[in-house]
C-alpha positions in Angstrom: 14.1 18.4 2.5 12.4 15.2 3.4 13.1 11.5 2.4 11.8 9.5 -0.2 10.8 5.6 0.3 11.9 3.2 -1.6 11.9 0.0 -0.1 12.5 -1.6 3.5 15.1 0.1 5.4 16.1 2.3 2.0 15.0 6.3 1.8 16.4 8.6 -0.4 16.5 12.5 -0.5 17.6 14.8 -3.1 19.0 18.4 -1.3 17.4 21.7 -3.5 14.8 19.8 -5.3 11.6 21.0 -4.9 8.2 19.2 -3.7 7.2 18.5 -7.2 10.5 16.5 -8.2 10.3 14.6 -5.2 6.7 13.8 -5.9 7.5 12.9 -9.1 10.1 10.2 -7.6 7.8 8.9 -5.6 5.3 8.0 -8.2 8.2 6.9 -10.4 9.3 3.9 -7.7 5.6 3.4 -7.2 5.3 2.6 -11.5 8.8 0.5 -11.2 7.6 -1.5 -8.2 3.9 -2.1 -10.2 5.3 -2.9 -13.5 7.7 -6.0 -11.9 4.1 -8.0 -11.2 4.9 -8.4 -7.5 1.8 -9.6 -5.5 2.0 -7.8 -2.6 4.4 -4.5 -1.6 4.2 -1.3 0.6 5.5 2.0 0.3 5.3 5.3 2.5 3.8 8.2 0.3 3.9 12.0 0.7 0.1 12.3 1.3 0.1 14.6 -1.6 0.5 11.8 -4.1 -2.0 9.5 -3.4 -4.7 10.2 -5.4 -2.3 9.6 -8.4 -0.7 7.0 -6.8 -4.5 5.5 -6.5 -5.2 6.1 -10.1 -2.4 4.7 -11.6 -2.5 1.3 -9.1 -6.0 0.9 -10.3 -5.5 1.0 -14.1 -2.6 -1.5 -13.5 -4.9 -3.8 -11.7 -4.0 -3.2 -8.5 -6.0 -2.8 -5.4 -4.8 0.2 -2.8 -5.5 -0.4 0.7 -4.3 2.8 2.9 -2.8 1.2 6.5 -1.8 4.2 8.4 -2.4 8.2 6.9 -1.0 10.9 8.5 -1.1 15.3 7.7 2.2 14.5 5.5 2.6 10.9 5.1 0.9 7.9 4.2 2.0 3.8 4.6 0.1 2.4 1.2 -0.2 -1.6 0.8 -0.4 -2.4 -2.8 -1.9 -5.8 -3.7 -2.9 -7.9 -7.0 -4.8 -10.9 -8.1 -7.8 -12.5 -5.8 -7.5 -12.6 -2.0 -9.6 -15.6 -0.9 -12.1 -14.5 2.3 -10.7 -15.5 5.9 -12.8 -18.1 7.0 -13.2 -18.6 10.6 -13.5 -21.8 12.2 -16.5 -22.3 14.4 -17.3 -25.2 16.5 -20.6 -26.6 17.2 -21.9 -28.1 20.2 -23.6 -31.2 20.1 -27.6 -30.8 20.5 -27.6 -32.5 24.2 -25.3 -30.0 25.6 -27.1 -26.8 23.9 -30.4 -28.0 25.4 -29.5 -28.4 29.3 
């Protein structure tokens, strides 16, 4: 029996279900959790639904960015809209100093 995420600090498990219904959950919290527009979320897959957790992010316009995969388990960030580049900061020194 194994647990199924479903938020922070929330795991459910369902005793005599098989592997199938549980996968079945998990991709139906991942659909819930896409439909309500949120920006930004991350759930802990069984490694066994991530191709169709993949496909379905994707035609919802979501991009799917894998943090930490295991044999069993994968942690999944889920993300929409733009992300604007991280810019780094770099200071120049003045042409006196980068000639001596």
């Amino acid at each position: 029996m194994r647990f199924i995420h479903v938020e922070d600090g929330l795991r459910l498990r369902f005793p005599g279900r098989d592997a199938a219904f549980n996968e079945g959950v998990e991709i139906g919290v991942l659909a819930v959790n896409l439909a309500s527009g949120r920006g930004e979320f991350t759930l802990q897959l069984c490694s066994a639904t991530l191709e169709q957790a993949r496909t379905l992010a994707t035609q919802m316009g979501y991009r799917v960015h894998v943090v930490r995969s295991e044999e069993a388990w994968a942690e999944v960030i889920f993300l929409t809209g733009r992300r604007r580049p991280k810019l780094t900061l770099i200071h120049n020194q003045p042409e006196a100093q980068a000639a001596s």
